[in-house]
DSSP file (Angstrom, degrees, kcal/mol; ACC not computed):
  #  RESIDUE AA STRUCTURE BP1 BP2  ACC     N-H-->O    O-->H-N    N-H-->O    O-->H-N    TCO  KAPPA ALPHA  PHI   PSI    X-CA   Y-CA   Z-CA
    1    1 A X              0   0    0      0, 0.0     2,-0.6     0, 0.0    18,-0.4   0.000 360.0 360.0 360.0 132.3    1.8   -3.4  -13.0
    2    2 A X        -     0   0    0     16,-0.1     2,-0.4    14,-0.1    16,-0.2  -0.614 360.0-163.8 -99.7 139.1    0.2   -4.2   -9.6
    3    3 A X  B     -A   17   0A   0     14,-0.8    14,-3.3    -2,-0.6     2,-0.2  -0.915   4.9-152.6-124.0 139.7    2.0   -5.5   -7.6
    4    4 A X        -     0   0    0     -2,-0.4    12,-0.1     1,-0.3     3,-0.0  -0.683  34.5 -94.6 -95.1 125.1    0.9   -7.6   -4.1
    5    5 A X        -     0   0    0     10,-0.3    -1,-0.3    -2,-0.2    12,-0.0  -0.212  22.9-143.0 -35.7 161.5    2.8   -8.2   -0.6
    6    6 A X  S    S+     0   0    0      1,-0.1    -1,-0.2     3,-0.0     0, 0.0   0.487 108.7  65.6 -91.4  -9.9    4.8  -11.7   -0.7
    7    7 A X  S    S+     0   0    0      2,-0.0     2,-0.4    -3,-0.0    -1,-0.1   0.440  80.5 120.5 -96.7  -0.8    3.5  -11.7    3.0
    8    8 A X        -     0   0    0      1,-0.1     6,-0.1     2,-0.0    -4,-0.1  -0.578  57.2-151.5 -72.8 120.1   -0.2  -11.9    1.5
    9    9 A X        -     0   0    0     -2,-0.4    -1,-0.1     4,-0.1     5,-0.0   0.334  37.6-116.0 -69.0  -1.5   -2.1  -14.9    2.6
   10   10 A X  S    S+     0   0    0      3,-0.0    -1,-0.1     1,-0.0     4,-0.1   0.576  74.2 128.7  56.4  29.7   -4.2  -15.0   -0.6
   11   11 A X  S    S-     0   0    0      2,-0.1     3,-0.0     1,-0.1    -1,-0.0   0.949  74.1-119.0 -28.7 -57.1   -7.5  -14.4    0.6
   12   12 A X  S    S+     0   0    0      1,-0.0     2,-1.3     3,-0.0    -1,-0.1   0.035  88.4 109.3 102.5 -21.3   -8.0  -11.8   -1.7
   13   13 A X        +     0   0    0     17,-0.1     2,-0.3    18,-0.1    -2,-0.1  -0.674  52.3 137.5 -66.4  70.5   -8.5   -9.2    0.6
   14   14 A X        -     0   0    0     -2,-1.3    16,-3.5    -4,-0.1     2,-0.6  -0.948  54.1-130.9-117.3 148.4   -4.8   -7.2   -0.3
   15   15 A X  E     - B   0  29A   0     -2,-0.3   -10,-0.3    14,-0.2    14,-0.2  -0.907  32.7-149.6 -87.2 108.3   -4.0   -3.9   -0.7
   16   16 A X  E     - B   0  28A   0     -2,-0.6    12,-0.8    12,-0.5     2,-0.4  -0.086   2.8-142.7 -65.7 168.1   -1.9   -3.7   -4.1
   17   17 A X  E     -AB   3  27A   0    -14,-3.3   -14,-0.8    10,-0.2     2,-0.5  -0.874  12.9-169.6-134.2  96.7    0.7   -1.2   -4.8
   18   18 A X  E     - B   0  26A   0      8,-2.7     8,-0.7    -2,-0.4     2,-0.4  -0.890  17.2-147.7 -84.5 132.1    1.6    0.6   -8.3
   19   19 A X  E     - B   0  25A   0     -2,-0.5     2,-0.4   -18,-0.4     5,-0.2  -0.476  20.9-142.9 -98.6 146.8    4.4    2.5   -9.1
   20   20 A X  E >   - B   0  23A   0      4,-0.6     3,-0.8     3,-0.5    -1,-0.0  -0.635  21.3-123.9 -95.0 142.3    3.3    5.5  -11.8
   21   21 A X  T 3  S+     0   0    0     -2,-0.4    -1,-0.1     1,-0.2    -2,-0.1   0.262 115.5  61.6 -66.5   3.5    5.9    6.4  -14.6
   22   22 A X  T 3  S-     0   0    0      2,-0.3    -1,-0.2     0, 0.0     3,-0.1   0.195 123.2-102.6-114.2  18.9    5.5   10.0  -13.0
   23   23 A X  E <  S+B   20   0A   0     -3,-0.8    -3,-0.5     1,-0.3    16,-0.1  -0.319  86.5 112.7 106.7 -41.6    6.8    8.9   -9.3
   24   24 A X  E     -     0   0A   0     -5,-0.2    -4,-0.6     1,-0.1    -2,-0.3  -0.154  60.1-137.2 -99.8 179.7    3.5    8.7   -7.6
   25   25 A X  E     -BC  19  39A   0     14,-2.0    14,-1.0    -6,-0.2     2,-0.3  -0.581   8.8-149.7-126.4 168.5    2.2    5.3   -6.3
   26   26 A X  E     -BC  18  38A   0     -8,-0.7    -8,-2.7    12,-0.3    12,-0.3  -0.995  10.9-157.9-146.3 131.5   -1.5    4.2   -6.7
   27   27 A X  E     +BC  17  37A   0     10,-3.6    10,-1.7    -2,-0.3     2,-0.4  -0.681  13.4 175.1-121.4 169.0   -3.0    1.9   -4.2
   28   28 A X  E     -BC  16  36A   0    -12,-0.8     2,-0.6    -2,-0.2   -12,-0.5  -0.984  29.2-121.5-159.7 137.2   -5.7   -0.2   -4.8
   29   29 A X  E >   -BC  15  32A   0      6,-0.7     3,-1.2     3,-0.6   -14,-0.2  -0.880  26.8-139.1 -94.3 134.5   -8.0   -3.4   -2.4
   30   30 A X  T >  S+     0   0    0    -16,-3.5     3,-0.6    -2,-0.6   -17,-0.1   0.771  99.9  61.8 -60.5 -18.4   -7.8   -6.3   -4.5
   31   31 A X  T 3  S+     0   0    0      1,-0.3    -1,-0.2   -17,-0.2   -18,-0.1   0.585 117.8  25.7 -77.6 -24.8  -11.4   -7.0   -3.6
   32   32 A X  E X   +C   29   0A   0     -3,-1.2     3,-1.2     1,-0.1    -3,-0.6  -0.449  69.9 164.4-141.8  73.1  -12.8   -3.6   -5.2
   33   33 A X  E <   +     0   0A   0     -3,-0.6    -1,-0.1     1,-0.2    -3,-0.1   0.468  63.8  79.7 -32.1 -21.7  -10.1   -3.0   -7.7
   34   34 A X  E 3  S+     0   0A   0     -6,-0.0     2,-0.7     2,-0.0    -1,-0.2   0.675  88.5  72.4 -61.5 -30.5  -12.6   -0.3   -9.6
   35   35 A X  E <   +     0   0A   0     -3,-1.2    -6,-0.7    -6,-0.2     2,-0.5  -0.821  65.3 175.2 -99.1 122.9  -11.3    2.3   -6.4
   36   36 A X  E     -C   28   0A   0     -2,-0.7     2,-0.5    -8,-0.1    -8,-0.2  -0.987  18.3-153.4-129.9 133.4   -7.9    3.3   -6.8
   37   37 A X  E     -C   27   0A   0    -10,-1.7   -10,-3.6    -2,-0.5     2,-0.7  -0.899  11.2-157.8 -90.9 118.5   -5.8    6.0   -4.5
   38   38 A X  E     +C   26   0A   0     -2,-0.5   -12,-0.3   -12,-0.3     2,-0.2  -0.961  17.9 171.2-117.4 117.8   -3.1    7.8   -5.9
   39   39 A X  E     -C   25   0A   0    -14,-1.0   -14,-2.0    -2,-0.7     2,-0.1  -0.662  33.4 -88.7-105.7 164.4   -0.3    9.4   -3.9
   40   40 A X     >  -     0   0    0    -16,-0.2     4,-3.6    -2,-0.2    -1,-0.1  -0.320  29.8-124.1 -76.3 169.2    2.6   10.9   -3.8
   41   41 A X  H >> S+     0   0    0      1,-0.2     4,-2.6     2,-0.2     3,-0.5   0.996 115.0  42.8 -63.1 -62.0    6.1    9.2   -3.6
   42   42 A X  H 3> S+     0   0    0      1,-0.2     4,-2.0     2,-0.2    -1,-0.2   0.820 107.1  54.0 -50.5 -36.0    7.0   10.9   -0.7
   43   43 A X  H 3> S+     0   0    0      1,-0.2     4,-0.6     2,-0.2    -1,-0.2   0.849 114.4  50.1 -41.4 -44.7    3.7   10.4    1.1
   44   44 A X  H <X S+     0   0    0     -4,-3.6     4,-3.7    -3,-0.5     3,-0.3   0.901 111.3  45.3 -57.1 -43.6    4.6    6.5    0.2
   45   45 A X  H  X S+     0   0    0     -4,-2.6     4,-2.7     1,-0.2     5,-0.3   0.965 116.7  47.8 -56.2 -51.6    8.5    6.8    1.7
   46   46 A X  H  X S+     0   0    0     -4,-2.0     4,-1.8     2,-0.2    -1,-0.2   0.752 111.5  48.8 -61.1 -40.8    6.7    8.5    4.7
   47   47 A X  H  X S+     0   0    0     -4,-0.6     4,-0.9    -3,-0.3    -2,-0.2   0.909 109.9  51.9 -67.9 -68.4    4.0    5.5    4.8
   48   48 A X  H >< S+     0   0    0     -4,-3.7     3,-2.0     2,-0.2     4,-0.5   0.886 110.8  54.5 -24.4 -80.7    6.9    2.8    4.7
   49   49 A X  H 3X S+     0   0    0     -4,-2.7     4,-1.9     1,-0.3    -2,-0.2   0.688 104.0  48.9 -50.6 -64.8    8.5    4.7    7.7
   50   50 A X  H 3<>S+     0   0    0     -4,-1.8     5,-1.9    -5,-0.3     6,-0.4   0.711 109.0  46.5 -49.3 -30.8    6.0    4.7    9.6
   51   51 A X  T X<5S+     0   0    0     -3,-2.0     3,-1.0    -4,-0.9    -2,-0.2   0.769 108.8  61.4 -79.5 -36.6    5.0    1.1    9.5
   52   52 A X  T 345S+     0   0    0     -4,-0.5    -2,-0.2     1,-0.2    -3,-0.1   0.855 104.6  50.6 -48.7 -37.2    8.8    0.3    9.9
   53   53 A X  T 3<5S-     0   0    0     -4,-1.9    -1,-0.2    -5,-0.1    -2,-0.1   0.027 118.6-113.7 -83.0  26.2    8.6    2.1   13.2
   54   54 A X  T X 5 +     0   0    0     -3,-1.0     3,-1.7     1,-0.1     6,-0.2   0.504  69.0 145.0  41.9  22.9    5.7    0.2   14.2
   55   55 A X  T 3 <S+     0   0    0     -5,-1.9    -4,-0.2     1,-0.3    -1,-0.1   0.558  71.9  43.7 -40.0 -32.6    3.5    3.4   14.1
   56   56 A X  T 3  S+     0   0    0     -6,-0.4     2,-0.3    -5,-0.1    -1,-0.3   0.063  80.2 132.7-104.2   7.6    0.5    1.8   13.0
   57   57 A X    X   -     0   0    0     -3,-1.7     3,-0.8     1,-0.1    -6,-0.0  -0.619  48.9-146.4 -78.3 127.4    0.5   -1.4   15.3
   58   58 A X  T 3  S+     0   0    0     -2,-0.3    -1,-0.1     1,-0.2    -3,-0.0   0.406  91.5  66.3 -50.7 -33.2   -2.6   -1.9   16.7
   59   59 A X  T 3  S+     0   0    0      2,-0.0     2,-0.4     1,-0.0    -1,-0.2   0.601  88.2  84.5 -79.6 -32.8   -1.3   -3.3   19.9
   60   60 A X    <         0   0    0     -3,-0.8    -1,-0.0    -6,-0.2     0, 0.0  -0.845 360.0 360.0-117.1 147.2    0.4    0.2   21.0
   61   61 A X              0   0    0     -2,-0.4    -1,-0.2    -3,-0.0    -3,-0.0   0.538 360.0 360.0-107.9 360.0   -1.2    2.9   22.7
């Protein structure tokens, strides 16, 4: 099941999220749904973690 942020503005542009019945997660743009990435869980945990920590903000150098 694919699953959406609640924080998605419904554009249609979102990056979706599944979680695999073998652990690893498969990520997907809602806009080209045909391309899907599949990672691992931890790579995902790691992913999380990083965003919590504002590692990926755009704003800091």
């Amino acid at each position: 099941m694919w699953r959406k942020s609640s924080r998605s503005n419904g554009s249609g542009a979102c990056v979706e999220v599944a979680f695999l019945g073998d652990g690893d997660v498969a990520l997907r743009e809602s806009d080209d749904p045909g391309t899907v990435v599949i990672t691992s869980s931890i790579k995902w945990d790691a992913f999380l973690a990083g965003v919590r920590n504002n590692e990926f903000d755009r704003l800091r150098d």
